[in-house]
MDTraj code that builds the backbone (N, CA, C; nanometers):
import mdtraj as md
import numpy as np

residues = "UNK UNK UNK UNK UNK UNK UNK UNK UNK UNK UNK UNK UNK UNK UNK UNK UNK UNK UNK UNK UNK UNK UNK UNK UNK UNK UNK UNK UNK UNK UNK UNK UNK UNK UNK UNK UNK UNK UNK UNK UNK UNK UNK UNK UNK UNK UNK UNK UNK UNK UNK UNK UNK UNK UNK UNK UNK UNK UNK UNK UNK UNK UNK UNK UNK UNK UNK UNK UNK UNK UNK UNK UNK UNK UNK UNK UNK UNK UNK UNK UNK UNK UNK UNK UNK UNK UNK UNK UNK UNK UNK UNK UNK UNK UNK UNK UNK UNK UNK UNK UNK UNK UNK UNK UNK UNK UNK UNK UNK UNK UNK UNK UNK UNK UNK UNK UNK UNK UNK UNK UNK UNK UNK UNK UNK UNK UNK UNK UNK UNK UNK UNK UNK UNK UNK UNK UNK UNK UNK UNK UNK UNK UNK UNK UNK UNK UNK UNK UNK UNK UNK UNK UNK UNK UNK UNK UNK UNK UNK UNK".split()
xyz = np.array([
    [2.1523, 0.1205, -1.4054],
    [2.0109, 0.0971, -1.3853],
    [1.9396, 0.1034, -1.5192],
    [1.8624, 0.0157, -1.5102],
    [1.7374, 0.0092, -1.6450],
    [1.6241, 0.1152, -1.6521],
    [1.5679, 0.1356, -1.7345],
    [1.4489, 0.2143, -1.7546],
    [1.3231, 0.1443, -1.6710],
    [1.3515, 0.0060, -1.6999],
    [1.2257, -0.0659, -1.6126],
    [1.2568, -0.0282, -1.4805],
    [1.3611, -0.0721, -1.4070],
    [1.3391, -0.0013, -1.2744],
    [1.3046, 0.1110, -1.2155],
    [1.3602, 0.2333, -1.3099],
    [1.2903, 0.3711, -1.2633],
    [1.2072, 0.3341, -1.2984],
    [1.1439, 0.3143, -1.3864],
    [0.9879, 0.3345, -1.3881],
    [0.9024, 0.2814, -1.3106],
    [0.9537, 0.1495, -1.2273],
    [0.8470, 0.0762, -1.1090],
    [0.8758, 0.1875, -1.0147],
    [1.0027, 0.2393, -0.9776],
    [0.9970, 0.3077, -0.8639],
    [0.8901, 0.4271, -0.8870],
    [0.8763, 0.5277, -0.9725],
    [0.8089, 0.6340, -1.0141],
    [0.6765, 0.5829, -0.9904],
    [0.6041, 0.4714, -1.0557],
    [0.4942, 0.4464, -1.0435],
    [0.4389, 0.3708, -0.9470],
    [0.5178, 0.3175, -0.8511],
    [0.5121, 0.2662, -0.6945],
    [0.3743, 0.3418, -0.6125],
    [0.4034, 0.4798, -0.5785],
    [0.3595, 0.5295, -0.4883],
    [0.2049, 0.5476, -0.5960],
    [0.2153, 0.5582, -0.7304],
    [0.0596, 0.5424, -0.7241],
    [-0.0144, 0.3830, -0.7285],
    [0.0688, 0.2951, -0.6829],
    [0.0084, 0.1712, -0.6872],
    [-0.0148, 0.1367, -0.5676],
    [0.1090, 0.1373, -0.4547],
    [0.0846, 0.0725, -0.3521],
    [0.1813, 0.1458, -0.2589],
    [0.0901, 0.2584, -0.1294],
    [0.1710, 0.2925, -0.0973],
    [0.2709, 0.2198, 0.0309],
    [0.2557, 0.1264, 0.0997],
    [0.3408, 0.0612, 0.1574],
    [0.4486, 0.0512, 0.1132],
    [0.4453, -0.0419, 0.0149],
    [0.6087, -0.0489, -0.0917],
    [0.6480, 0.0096, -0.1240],
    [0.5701, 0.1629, -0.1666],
    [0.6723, 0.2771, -0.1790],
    [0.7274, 0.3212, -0.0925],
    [0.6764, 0.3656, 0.0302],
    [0.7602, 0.4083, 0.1366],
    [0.8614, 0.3261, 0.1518],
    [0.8704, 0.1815, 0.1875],
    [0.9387, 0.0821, 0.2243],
    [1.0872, 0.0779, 0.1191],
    [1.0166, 0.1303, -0.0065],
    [1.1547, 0.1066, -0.0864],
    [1.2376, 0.2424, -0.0894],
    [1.1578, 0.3401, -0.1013],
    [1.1737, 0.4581, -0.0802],
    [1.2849, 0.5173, 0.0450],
    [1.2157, 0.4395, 0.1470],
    [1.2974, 0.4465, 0.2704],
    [1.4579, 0.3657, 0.2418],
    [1.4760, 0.2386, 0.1887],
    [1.5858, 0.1723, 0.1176],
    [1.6485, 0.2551, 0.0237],
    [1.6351, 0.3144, -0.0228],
    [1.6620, 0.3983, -0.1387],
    [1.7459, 0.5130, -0.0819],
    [1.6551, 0.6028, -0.0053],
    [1.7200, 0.7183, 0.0547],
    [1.8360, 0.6417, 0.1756],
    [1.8495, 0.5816, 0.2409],
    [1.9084, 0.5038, 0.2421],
    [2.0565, 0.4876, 0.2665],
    [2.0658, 0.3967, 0.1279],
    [2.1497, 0.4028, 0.0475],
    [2.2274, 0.5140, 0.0016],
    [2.1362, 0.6106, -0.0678],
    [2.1861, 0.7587, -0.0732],
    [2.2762, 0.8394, -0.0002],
    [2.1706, 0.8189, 0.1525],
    [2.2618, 0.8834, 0.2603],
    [2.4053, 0.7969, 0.2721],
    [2.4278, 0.6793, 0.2848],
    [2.5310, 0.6222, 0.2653],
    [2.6764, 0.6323, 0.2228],
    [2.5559, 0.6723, 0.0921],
    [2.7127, 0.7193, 0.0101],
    [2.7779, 0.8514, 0.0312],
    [2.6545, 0.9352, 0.0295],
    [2.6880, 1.0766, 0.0621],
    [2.7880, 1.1087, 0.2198],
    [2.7836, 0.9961, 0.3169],
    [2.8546, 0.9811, 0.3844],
    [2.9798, 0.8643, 0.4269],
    [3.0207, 0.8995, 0.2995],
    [3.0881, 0.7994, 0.2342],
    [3.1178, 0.6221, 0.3041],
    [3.0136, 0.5812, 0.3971],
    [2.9976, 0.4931, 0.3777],
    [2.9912, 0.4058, 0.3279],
    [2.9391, 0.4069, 0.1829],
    [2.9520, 0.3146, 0.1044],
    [3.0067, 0.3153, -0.0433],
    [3.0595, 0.2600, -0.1199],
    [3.1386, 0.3394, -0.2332],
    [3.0095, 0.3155, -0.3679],
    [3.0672, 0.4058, -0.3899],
    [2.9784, 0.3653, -0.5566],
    [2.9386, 0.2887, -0.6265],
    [2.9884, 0.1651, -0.6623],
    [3.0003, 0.0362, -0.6228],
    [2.9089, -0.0748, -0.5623],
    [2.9630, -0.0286, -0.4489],
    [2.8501, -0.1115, -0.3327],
    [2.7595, -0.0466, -0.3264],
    [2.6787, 0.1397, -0.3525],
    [2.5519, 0.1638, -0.4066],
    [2.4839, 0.1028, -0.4877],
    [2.5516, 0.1094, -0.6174],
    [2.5256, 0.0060, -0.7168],
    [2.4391, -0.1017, -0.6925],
    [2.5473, -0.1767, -0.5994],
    [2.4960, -0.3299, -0.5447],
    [2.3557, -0.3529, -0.4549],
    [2.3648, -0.2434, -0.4070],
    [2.2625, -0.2300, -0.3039],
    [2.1103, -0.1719, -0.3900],
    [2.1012, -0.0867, -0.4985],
    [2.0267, -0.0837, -0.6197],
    [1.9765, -0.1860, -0.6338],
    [2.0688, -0.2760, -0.6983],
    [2.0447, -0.3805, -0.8105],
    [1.9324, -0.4932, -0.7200],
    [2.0236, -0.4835, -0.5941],
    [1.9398, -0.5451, -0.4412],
    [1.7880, -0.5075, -0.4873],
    [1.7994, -0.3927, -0.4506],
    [1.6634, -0.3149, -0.4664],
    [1.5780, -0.3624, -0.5895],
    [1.6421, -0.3165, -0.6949],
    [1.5671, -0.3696, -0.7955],
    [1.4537, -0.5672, -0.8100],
    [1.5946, -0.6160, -0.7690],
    [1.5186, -0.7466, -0.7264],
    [1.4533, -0.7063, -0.6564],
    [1.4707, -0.6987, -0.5280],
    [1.2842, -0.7206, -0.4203],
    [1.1975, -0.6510, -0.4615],
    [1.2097, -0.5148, -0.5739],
    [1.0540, -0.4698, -0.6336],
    [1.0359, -0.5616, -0.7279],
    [1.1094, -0.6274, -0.8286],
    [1.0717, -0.7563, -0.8836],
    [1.0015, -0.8448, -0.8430],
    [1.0139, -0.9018, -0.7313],
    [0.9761, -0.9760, -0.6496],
    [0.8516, -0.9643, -0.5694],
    [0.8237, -0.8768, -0.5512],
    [0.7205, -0.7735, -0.4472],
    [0.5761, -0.7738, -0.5392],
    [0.5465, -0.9023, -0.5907],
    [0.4198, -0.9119, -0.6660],
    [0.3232, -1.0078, -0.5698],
    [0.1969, -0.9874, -0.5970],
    [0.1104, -1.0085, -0.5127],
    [0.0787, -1.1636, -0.5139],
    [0.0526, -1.2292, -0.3845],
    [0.0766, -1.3751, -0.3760],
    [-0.0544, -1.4084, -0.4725],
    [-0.0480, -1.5356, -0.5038],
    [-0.1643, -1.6179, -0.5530],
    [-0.3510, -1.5708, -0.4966],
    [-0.4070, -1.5349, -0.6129],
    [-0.5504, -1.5033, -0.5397],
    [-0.5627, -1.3439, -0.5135],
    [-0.4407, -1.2798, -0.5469],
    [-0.5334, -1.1212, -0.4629],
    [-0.4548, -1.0364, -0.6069],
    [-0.5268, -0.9514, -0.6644],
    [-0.4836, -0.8506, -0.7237],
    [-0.3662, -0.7696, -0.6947],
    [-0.3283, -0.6332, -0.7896],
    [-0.2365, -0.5380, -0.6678],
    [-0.3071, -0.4300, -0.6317],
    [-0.4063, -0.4540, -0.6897],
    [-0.4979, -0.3441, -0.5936],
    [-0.5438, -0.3983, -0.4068],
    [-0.5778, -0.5316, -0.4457],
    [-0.6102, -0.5753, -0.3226],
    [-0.4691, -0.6389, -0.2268],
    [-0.3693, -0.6804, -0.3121],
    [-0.2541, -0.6791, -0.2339],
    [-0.2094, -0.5438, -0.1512],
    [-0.1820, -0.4298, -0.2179],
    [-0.1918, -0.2962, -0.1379],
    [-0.2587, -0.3014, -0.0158],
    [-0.4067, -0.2912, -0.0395],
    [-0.4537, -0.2846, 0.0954],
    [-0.4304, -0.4077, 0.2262],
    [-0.3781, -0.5568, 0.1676],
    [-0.3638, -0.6144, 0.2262],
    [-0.2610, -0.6051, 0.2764],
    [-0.1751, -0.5184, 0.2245],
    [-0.0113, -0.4452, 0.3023],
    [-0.0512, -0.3735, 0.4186],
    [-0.1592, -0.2704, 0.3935],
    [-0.2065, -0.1884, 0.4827],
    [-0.2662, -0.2358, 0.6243],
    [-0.3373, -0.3479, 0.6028],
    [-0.3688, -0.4202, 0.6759],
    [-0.3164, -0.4870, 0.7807],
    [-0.1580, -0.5256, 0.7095],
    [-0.0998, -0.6202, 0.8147],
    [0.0506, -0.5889, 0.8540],
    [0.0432, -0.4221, 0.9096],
    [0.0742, -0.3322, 0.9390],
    [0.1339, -0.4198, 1.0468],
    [0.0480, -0.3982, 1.1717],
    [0.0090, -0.4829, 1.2915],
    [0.0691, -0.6025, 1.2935],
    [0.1861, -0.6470, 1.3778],
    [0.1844, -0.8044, 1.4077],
    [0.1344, -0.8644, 1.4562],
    [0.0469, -0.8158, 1.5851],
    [-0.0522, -0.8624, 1.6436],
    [-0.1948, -0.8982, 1.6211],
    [-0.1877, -0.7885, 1.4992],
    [-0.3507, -0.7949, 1.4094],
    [-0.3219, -0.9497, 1.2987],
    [-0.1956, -0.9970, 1.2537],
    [-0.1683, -1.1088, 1.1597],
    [-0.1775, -1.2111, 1.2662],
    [-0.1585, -1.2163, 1.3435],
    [-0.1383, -1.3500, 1.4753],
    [-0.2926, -1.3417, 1.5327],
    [-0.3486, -1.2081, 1.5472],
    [-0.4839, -1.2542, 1.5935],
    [-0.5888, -1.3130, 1.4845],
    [-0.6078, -1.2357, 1.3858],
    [-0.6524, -1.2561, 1.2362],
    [-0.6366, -1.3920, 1.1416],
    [-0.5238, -1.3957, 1.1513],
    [-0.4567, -1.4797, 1.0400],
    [-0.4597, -1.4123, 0.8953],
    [-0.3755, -1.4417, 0.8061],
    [-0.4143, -1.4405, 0.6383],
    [-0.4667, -1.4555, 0.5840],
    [-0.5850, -1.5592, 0.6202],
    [-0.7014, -1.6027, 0.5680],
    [-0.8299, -1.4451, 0.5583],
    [-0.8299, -1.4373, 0.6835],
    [-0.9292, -1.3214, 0.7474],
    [-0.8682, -1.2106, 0.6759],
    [-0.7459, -1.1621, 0.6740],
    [-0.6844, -1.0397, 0.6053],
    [-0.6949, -1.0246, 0.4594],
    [-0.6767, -1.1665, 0.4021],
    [-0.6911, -1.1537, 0.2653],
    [-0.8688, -1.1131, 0.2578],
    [-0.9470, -1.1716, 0.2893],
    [-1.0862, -1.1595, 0.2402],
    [-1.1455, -1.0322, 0.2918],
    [-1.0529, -0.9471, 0.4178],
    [-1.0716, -0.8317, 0.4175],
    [-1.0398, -0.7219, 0.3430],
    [-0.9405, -0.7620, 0.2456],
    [-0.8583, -0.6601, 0.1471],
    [-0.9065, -0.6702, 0.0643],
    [-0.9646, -0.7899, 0.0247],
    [-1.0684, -0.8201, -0.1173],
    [-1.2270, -0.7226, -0.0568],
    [-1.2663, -0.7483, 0.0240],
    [-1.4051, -0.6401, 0.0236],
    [-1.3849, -0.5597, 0.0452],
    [-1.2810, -0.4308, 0.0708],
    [-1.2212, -0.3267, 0.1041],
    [-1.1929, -0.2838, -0.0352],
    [-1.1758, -0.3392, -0.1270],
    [-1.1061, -0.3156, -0.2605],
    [-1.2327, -0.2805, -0.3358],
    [-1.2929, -0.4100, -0.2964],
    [-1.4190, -0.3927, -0.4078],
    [-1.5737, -0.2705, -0.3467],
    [-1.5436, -0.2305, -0.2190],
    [-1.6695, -0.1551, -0.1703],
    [-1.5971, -0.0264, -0.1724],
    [-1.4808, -0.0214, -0.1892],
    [-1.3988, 0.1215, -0.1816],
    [-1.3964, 0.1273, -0.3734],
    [-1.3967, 0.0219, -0.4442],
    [-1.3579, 0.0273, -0.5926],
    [-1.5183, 0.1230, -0.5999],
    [-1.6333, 0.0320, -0.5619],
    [-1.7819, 0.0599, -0.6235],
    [-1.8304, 0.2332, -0.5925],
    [-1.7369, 0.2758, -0.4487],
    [-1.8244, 0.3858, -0.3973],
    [-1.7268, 0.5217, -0.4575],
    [-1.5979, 0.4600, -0.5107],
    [-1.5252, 0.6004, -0.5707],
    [-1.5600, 0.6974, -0.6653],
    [-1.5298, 0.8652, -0.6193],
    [-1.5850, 0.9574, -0.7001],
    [-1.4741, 1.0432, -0.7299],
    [-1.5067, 1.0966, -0.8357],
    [-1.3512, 1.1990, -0.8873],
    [-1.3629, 1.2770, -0.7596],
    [-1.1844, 1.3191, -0.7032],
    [-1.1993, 1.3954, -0.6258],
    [-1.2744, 1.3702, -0.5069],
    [-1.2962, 1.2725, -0.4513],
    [-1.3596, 1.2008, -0.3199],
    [-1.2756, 1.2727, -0.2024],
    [-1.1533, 1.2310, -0.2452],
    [-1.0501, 1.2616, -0.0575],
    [-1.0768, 1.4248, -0.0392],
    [-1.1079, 1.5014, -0.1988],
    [-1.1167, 1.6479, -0.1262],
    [-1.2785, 1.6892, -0.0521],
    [-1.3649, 1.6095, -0.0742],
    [-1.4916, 1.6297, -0.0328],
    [-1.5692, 1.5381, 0.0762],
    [-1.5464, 1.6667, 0.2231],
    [-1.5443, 1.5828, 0.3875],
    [-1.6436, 1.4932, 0.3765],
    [-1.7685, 1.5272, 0.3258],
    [-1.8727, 1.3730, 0.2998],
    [-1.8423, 1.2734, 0.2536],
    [-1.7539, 1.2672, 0.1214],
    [-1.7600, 1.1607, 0.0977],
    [-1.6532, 1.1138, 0.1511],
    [-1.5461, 1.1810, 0.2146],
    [-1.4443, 1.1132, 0.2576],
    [-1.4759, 1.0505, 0.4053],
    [-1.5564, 1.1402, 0.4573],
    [-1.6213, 1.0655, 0.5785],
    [-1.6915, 0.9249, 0.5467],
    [-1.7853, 0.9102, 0.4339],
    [-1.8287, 0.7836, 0.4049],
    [-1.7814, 0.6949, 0.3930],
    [-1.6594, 0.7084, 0.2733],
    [-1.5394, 0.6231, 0.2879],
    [-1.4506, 0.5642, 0.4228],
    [-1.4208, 0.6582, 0.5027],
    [-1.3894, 0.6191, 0.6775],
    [-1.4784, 0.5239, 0.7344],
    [-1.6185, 0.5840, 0.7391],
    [-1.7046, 0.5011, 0.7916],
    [-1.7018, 0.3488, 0.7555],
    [-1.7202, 0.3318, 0.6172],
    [-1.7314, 0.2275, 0.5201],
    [-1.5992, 0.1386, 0.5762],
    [-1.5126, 0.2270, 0.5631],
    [-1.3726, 0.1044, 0.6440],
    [-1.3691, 0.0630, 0.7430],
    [-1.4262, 0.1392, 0.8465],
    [-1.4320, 0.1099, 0.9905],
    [-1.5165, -0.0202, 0.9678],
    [-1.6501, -0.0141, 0.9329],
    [-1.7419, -0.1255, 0.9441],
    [-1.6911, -0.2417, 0.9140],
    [-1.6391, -0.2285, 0.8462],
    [-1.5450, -0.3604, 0.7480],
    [-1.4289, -0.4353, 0.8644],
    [-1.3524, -0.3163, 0.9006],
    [-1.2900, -0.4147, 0.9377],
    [-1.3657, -0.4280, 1.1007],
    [-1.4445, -0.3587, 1.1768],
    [-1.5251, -0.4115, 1.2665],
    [-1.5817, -0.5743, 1.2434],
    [-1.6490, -0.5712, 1.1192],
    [-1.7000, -0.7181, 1.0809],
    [-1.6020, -0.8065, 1.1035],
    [-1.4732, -0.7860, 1.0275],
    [-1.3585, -0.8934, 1.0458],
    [-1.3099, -0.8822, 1.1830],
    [-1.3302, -0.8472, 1.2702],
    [-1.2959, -0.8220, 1.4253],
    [-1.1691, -0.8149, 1.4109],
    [-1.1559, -0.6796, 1.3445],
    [-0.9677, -0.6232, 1.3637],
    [-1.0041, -0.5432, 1.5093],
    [-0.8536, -0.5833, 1.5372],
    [-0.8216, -0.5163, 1.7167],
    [-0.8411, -0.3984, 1.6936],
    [-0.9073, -0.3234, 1.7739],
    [-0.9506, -0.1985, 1.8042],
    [-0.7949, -0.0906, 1.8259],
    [-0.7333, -0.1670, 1.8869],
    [-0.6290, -0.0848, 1.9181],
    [-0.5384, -0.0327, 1.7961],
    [-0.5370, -0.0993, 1.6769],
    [-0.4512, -0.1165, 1.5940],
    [-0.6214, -0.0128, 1.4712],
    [-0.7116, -0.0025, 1.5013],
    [-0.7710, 0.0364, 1.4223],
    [-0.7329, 0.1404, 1.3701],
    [-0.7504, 0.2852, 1.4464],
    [-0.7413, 0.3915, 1.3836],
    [-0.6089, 0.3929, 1.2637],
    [-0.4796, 0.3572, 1.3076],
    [-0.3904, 0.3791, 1.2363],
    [-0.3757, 0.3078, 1.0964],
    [-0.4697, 0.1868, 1.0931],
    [-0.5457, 0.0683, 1.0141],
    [-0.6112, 0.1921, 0.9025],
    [-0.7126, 0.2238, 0.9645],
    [-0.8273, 0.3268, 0.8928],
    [-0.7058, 0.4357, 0.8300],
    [-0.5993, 0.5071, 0.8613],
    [-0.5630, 0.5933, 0.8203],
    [-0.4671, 0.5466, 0.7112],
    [-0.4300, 0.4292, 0.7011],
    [-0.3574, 0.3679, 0.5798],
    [-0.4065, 0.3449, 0.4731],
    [-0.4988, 0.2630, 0.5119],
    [-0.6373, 0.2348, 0.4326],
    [-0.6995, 0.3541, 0.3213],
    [-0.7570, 0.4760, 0.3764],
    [-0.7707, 0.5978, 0.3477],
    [-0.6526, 0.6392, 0.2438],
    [-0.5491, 0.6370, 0.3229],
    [-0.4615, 0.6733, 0.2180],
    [-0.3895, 0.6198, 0.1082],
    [-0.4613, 0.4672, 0.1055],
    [-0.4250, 0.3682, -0.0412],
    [-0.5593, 0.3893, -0.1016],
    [-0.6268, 0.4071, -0.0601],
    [-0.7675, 0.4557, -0.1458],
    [-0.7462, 0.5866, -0.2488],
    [-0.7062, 0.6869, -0.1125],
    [-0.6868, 0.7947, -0.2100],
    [-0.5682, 0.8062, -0.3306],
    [-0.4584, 0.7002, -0.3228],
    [-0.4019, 0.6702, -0.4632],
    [-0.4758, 0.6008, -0.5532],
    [-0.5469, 0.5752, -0.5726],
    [-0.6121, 0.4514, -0.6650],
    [-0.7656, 0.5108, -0.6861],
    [-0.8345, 0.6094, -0.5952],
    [-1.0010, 0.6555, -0.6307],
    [-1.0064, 0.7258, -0.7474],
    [-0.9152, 0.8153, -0.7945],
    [-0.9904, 0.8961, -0.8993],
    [-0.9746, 0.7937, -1.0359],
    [-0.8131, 0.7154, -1.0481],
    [-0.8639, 0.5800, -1.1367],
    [-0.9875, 0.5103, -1.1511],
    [-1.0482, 0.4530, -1.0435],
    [-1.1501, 0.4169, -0.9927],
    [-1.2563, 0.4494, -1.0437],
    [-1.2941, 0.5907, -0.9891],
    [-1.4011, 0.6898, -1.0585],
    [-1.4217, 0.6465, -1.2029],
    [-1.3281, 0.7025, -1.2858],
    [-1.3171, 0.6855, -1.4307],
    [-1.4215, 0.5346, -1.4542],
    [-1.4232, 0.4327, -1.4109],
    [-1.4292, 0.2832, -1.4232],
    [-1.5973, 0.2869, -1.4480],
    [-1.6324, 0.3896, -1.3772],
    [-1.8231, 0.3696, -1.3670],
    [-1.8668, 0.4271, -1.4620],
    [-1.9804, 0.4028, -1.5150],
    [-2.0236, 0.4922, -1.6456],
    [-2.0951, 0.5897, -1.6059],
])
top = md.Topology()
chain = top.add_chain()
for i, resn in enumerate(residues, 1):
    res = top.add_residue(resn, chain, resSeq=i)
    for name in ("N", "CA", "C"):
        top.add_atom(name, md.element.get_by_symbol(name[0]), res)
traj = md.Trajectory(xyz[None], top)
Protein backbone atom coordinates (compact mmCIF):
# COMPACT_ATOMS: atom_id res chain seq x y z
CA UNK A 1 0.00 0.00 0.00
CA UNK A 2 0.94 3.67 -0.79
CA UNK A 3 1.00 6.58 1.51
CA UNK A 4 -1.73 8.12 -0.74
CA UNK A 5 -4.10 5.52 0.15
CA UNK A 6 -3.75 5.63 3.89
CA UNK A 7 -4.04 8.91 3.81
CA UNK A 8 -7.58 9.08 1.82
CA UNK A 9 -8.67 6.46 4.18
CA UNK A 10 -7.60 8.57 7.47
CA UNK A 11 -9.05 11.64 6.05
CA UNK A 12 -12.36 10.02 4.69
CA UNK A 13 -14.39 10.24 7.75
CA UNK A 14 -13.60 13.96 8.02
CA UNK A 15 -14.80 14.52 4.49
CA UNK A 16 -17.60 12.39 3.83
CA UNK A 17 -19.08 10.30 6.18
CA UNK A 18 -20.98 7.80 3.98
CA UNK A 19 -17.81 6.65 2.20
CA UNK A 20 -16.19 6.24 5.20
CA UNK A 21 -18.35 3.92 6.75
CA UNK A 22 -18.91 2.18 3.40
CA UNK A 23 -15.19 1.66 2.94
CA UNK A 24 -14.54 1.21 6.37
CA UNK A 25 -17.11 -1.48 6.51
CA UNK A 26 -14.98 -3.14 3.21
CA UNK A 27 -11.99 -2.81 5.00
CA UNK A 28 -12.88 -4.44 8.30
CA UNK A 29 -14.08 -6.81 6.15
CA UNK A 30 -11.48 -7.99 4.57
CA UNK A 31 -9.63 -8.03 7.86
CA UNK A 32 -12.02 -10.31 9.39
CA UNK A 33 -11.34 -12.53 6.44
CA UNK A 34 -8.13 -13.05 6.82
CA UNK A 35 -8.07 -13.33 10.42
CA UNK A 36 -10.34 -16.20 9.64
CA UNK A 37 -8.31 -17.46 7.33
CA UNK A 38 -10.52 -17.08 4.64
CA UNK A 39 -8.62 -15.30 2.61
CA UNK A 40 -4.78 -15.43 2.17
CA UNK A 41 -2.59 -12.56 2.25
CA UNK A 42 -2.49 -12.21 -1.09
CA UNK A 43 -5.96 -12.09 -1.96
CA UNK A 44 -6.14 -9.31 1.08
CA UNK A 45 -3.79 -7.55 -0.81
CA UNK A 46 -6.03 -7.82 -3.86
CA UNK A 47 -9.00 -6.92 -2.24
CA UNK A 48 -7.00 -3.50 -0.85
CA UNK A 49 -5.76 -2.57 -4.03
CA UNK A 50 -9.76 -3.20 -5.03
CA UNK A 51 -10.35 -0.80 -2.40
CA UNK A 52 -7.96 1.59 -3.21
CA UNK A 53 -9.45 1.98 -6.75
CA UNK A 54 -13.13 2.65 -5.78
CA UNK A 55 -11.82 5.48 -3.25
CA UNK A 56 -10.04 6.67 -6.40
CA UNK A 57 -12.91 6.61 -8.12
CA UNK A 58 -15.46 7.81 -5.52
CA UNK A 59 -15.09 11.57 -6.71
CA UNK A 60 -17.97 13.69 -7.02
CA UNK A 61 -19.97 13.64 -10.40
CA UNK A 62 -19.89 16.76 -12.65
CA UNK A 63 -21.50 20.04 -10.95
CA UNK A 64 -21.43 19.26 -7.13
CA UNK A 65 -18.44 19.81 -4.87
CA UNK A 66 -17.30 17.13 -2.09
CA UNK A 67 -18.76 18.97 0.29
CA UNK A 68 -22.04 18.90 -1.49
CA UNK A 69 -21.45 15.41 -2.91
CA UNK A 70 -21.35 14.14 0.88
CA UNK A 71 -24.53 15.39 1.66
CA UNK A 72 -25.87 14.24 -1.55
CA UNK A 73 -24.69 10.64 -0.30
CA UNK A 74 -26.69 11.36 2.72
CA UNK A 75 -29.51 12.09 0.92
CA UNK A 76 -29.91 9.22 -1.26
CA UNK A 77 -29.73 6.89 1.47
CA UNK A 78 -33.39 5.98 0.52
CA UNK A 79 -34.21 4.13 -2.75
CA UNK A 80 -37.43 5.19 -2.68
CA UNK A 81 -36.56 8.86 -1.88
CA UNK A 82 -34.11 8.61 -5.53
CA UNK A 83 -37.18 7.08 -7.55
CA UNK A 84 -39.57 9.54 -5.96
CA UNK A 85 -37.16 12.66 -6.18
CA UNK A 86 -34.97 11.99 -8.90
CA UNK A 87 -31.17 13.41 -9.07
CA UNK A 88 -32.10 16.40 -10.34
CA UNK A 89 -34.18 17.40 -7.02
CA UNK A 90 -31.36 15.66 -4.79
CA UNK A 91 -28.60 17.36 -6.32
CA UNK A 92 -30.12 20.98 -5.83
CA UNK A 93 -31.04 19.80 -2.42
CA UNK A 94 -27.42 19.02 -1.38
CA UNK A 95 -26.29 22.20 -2.97
CA UNK A 96 -28.69 24.42 -0.54
CA UNK A 97 -28.05 22.19 2.37
CA UNK A 98 -24.31 22.82 1.86
CA UNK A 99 -24.52 26.32 1.37
CA UNK A 100 -27.29 27.29 4.36
CA UNK A 101 -25.52 24.73 6.67
CA UNK A 102 -21.88 26.32 5.18
CA UNK A 103 -23.41 30.19 6.08
CA UNK A 104 -25.02 29.30 9.62
CA UNK A 105 -21.80 27.28 11.08
CA UNK A 106 -20.30 28.13 14.51
CA UNK A 107 -17.20 26.74 16.31
CA UNK A 108 -18.49 24.05 18.34
CA UNK A 109 -22.23 24.22 17.04
CA UNK A 110 -23.08 20.24 17.51
CA UNK A 111 -22.09 20.86 21.32
CA UNK A 112 -24.59 23.77 21.80
CA UNK A 113 -28.60 22.35 21.93
CA UNK A 114 -29.64 25.82 20.24
CA UNK A 115 -27.74 25.90 17.74
CA UNK A 116 -27.85 22.41 17.02
CA UNK A 117 -31.54 22.55 17.20
CA UNK A 118 -31.41 25.39 14.52
CA UNK A 119 -29.39 23.47 12.38
CA UNK A 120 -32.17 20.37 12.61
CA UNK A 121 -34.77 22.73 12.05
CA UNK A 122 -32.98 24.41 9.06
CA UNK A 123 -32.71 20.75 7.49
CA UNK A 124 -36.01 19.69 8.06
CA UNK A 125 -37.38 22.83 6.14
CA UNK A 126 -35.20 22.15 3.30
CA UNK A 127 -35.85 19.06 2.64
CA UNK A 128 -39.77 19.64 3.41
CA UNK A 129 -39.44 22.27 0.43
CA UNK A 130 -37.94 19.53 -1.83
CA UNK A 131 -40.89 17.19 -0.75
CA UNK A 132 -38.56 14.41 0.65
CA UNK A 133 -40.84 11.43 1.92
CA UNK A 134 -41.62 11.94 5.34
CA UNK A 135 -41.01 8.48 6.13
CA UNK A 136 -37.43 8.41 5.16
CA UNK A 137 -37.05 11.92 6.91
CA UNK A 138 -35.96 11.57 10.30
CA UNK A 139 -33.14 9.14 9.49
CA UNK A 140 -32.41 11.76 6.39
CA UNK A 141 -32.12 14.62 9.19
CA UNK A 142 -29.85 12.41 11.33
CA UNK A 143 -27.23 11.84 8.52
CA UNK A 144 -27.39 15.10 7.44
CA UNK A 145 -26.59 16.40 11.09
CA UNK A 146 -23.96 14.19 11.22
CA UNK A 147 -22.05 15.28 7.86
CA UNK A 148 -22.48 18.73 9.08
CA UNK A 149 -20.96 18.05 12.21
CA UNK A 150 -17.70 16.77 10.27
CA UNK A 151 -17.23 19.72 8.17
CA UNK A 152 -18.88 22.86 10.78
CA UNK A 153 -16.04 23.81 12.80
CA UNK A 154 -13.95 24.01 9.22
CA UNK A 155 -16.76 26.01 8.21
CA UNK A 156 -16.80 28.34 11.17
CA UNK A 157 -13.16 29.29 10.55
CA UNK A 158 -14.42 30.55 6.77
CA UNK A 159 -16.50 33.72 8.26
CA UNK A 160 -14.70 36.68 9.41
Amino acid sequence: MDESFLQQISEMPTKNLVQAKEFTKKLEEGINKYRNRALTTVQVIEEWIQLAREINEAKPPEGLTDEEFAFYQALVQNESTVRELGHPTLRALAHELTDELRKSATINWQTRKSARAEMMAMITVSLARHSYPPDAKKETVDRVVEQAELLADNWAFEHP
